[in-house]
N, C-alpha and C positions, 0 to 999 in steps of 0.2 A: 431144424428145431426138434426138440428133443417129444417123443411119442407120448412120455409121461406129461409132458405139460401142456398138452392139447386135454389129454385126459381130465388131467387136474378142474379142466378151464370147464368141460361136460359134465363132467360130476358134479362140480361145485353148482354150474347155469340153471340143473335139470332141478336142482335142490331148489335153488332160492326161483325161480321164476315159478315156482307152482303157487295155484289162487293169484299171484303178483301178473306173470307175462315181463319179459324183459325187449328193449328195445337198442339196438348198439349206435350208434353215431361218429363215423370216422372222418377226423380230419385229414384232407388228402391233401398233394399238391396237384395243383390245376396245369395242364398244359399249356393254356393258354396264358398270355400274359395280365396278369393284378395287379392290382393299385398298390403306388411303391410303398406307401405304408405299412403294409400288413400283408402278408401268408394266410390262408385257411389253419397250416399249424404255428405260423406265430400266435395267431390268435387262440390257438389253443395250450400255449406254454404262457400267453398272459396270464390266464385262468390256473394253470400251474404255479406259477411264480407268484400270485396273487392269496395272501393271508386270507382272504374273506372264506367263510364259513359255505360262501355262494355259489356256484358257477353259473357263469352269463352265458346265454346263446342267443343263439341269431339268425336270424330266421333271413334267406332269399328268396326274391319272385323268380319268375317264368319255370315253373316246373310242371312237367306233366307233357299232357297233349296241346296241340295249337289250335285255337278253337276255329270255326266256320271261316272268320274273317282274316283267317292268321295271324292271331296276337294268342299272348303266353298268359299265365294268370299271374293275378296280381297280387294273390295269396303271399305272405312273407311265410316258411314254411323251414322247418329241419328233417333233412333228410336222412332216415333210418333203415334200418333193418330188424324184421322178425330176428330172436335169438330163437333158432329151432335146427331142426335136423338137418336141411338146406345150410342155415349159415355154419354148421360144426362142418358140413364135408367140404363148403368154400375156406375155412378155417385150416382143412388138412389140403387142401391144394396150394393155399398160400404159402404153407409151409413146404411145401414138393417144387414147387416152382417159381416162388417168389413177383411181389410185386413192390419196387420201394415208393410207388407214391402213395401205398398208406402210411401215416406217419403215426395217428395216437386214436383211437377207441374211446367214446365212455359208454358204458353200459346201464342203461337209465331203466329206472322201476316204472313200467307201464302203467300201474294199477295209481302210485301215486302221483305221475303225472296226468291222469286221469281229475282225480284227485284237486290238483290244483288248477281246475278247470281250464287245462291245456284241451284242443279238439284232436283227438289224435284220427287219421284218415286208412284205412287200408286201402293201399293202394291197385286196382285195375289193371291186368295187364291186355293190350289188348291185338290183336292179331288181323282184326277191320274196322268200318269207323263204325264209330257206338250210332243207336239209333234209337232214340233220336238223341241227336248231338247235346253235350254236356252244356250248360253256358258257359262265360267266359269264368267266373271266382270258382266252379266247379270242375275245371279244366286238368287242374293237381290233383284230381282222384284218380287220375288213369295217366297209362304210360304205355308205349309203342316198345312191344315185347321185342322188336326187332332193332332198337336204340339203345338196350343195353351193356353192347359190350364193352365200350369204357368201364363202367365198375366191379367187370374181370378181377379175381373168380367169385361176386359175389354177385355177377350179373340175373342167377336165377334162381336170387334169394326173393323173401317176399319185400319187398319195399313199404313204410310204412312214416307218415308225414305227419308231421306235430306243425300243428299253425302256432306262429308265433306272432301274438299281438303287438300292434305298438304302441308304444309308451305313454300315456297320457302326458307325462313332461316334454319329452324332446319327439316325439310321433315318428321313432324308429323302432322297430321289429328288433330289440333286446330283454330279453327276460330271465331275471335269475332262477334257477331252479335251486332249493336247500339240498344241502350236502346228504340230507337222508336217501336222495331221488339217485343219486350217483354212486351204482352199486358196484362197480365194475372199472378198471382202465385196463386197456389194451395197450400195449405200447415194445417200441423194437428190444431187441435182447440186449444190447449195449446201453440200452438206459433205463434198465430195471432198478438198479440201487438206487438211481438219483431220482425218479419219478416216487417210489418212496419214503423217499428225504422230503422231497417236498410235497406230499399229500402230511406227513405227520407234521407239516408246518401251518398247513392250512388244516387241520384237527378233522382230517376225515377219515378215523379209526378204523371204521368198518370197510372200508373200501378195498378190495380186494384188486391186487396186480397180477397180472397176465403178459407175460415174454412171448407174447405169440406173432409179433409184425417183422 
């Protein structure tokens, strides 16, 4: 990956996240086996491929720590990353060493999903058990510093968790965020031109792309 466009990606983050705060979100493939319907990045080439003005997300349970009784929380939640000094030098490792199951980024405006009364959580990391123990819906505010290395190299970045409510209509954990919220896409080198073909088809002007996966 080219040095200039790590640079490009710092320049540009350092700019726009001041008074804002940015948050990134990457769709990976999971190693274990999913539901044959859907991928974590098919699902995020729907929202590619999809006209609306919107991007949907989707919030998962059991994240975090297991609580007393060993159960997971029941929080539906998106799981992020601080954009800071931590995530630029996981940013320049990815590029040294590669990793292909991240597949796409978005980089979302903290302040306005703040905003749109999203909860957003910083996340805990923790090294013994908390005391006194969390209850079980507050379980996704902390995470076992020594469980991170699955999300290699950005295992020790800060982790940071948007609760996704559910729906009054259908009572699943999907919520649109507006296109203004979606500052940023990350996305591999080989699909730079075509990721924006289709953000100028979904009329997301200001959205800035990034060859950096």
């Amino acid at each position: 990956m080219p040095w200039d466009e790590i640079s490009r990606f710092i320049k540009w983050a350092n700019k726009k996240s001041f008074h804002r705060g940015m948050l990134c979100h990457f769709y990976m493939e999971e190693k274990e086996k999913q539901k044959q319907y859907y991928t974590k990045p098919d699902y995020a080439y729907f929202n590619l491929f999809s006209s609306s003005r919107e991007w949907l997300v989707k919030g998962t349970t059991e994240h975090g720590i297991t609580s007393i009784r060993d159960k997971r929380s029941p929080i539906p939640c998106l799981n992020c990353f601080e954009v800071n000094d931590k995530f630029y030098e996981a940013l320049r490792k990815l590029s040294e060493e590669g990793n292909e199951r991240f597949e796409l980024g978005i980089i979302l405006n903290k302040r306005k999903l703040k905003n749109l009364h999203f909860k957003v959580i910083f996340v805990s990391k923790l090294t013994k058990p908390p005391d006194p123990f969390p209850p079980l819906n507050q379980c996704h505010h902390f995470d076992w510093a020594s469980k991170r290395g699955a999300l290699w190299p950005f295992n020790r970045c800060d982790v940071v968790r948007v609760e996704i409510p559910k729906s009054d209509l259908l009572g699943i954990p999907i919520a649109p965020v507006p296109y203004h919220t979606i500052m940023g896409v990350l996305v591999k080198r080989d699909q730079y031109d075509d990721v924006i073909e289709l953000l100028d088809w979904k009329r997301f002007d200001e959205t800035e792309v990034f060859p950096l996966l």
